[in-house]
VOBA-1610 file (N, C-alpha, C; in pm, whole numbers, padded with zeros to 5 digits, always signed):
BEGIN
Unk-00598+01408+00750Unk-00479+01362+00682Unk-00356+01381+00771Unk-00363+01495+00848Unk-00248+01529+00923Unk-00218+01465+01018Unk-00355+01409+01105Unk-00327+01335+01213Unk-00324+01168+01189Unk-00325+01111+01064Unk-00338+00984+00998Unk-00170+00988+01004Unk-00121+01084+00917Unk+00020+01084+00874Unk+00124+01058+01032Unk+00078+01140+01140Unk+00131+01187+01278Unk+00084+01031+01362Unk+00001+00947+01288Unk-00023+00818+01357Unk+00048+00690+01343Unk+00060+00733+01145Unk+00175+00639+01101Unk+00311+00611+01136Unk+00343+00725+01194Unk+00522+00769+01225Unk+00527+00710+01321Unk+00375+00767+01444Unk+00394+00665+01590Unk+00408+00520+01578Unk+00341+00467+01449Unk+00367+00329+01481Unk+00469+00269+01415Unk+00549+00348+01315Unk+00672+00339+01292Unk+00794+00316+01448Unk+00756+00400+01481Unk+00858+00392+01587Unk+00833+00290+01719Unk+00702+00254+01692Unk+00643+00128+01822Unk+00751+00018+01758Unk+00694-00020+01641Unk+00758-00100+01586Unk+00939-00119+01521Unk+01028-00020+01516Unk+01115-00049+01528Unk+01176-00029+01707Unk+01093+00006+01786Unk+01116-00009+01949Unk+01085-00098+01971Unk+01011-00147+01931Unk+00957-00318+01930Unk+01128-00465+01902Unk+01160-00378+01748Unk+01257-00467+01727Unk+01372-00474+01827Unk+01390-00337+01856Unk+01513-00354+01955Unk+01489-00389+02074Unk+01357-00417+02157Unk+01327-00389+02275Unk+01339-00610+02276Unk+01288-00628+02152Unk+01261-00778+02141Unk+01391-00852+02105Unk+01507-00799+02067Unk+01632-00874+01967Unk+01736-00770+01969Unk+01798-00734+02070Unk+01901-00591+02067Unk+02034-00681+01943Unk+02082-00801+02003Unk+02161-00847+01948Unk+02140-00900+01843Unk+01994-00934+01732Unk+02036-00970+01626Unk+01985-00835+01539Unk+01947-00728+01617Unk+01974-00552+01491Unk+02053-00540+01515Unk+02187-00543+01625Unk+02324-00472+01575Unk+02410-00581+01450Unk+02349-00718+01469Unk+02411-00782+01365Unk+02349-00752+01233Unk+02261-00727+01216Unk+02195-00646+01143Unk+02244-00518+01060Unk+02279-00435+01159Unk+02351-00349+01131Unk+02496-00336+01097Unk+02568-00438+01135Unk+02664-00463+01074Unk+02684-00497+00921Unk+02601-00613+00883Unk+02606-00660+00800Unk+02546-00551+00701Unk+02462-00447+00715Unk+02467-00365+00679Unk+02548-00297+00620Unk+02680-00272+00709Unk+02805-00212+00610Unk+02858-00232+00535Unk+02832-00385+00506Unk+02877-00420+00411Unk+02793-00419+00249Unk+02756-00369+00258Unk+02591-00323+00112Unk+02648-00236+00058Unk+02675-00246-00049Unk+02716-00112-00122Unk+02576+00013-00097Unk+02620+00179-00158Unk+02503+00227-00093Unk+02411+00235-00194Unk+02496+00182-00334Unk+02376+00179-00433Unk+02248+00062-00437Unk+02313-00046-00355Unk+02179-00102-00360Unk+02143-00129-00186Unk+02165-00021-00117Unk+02064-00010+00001Unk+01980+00097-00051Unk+02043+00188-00131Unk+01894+00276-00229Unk+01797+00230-00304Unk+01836+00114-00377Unk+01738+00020-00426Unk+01666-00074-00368Unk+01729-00098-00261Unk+01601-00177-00170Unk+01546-00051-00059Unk+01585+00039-00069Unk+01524+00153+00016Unk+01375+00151-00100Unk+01401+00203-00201Unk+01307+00235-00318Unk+01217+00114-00333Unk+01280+00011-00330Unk+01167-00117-00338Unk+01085-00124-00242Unk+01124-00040-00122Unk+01068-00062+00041Unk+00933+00040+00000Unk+00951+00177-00054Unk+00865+00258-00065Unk+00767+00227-00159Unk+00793+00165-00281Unk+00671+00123-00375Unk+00625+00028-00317Unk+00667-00071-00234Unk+00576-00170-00174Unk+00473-00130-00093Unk+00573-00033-00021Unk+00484+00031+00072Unk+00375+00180-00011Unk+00370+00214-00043Unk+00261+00291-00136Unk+00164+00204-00211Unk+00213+00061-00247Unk+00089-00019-00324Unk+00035-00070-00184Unk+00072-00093-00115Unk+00001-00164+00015Unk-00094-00080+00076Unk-00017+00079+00131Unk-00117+00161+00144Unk-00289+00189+00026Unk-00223+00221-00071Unk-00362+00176-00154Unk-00479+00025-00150Unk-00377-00036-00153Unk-00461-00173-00128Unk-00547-00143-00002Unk-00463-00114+00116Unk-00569-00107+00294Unk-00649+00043+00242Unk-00648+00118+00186Unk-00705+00213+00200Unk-00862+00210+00068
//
């Protein structure tokens, strides 16, 4: 479990190194537009991000 969890993170980070390594200039626009989100609903699409992602994990697993 420990080293599953320690595998997931690595490919967390391939993949947002991926984004920047592939598109520097459209994540900082990205990130801009970002500021403009209130923070109550970047918490709600944070939260939508995690139940998607927990039913998905079940589904592959």
């Amino acid at each position: 479990m420990k080293s599953e969890l320690a595998a997931a993170l690595c490919l967390v980070l391939v993949l947002e190194g991926l984004l920047l390594f592939a598109s520097p200039q459209a994540w900082k626009r990205m990130a801009e537009q970002l500021q403009q989100i209130e923070p109550r609903a970047l918490r709600m699409i944070g939260a939508g991000m995690i139940a998607v992602g927990l039913v998905l994990l079940q589904v592959v697993r």
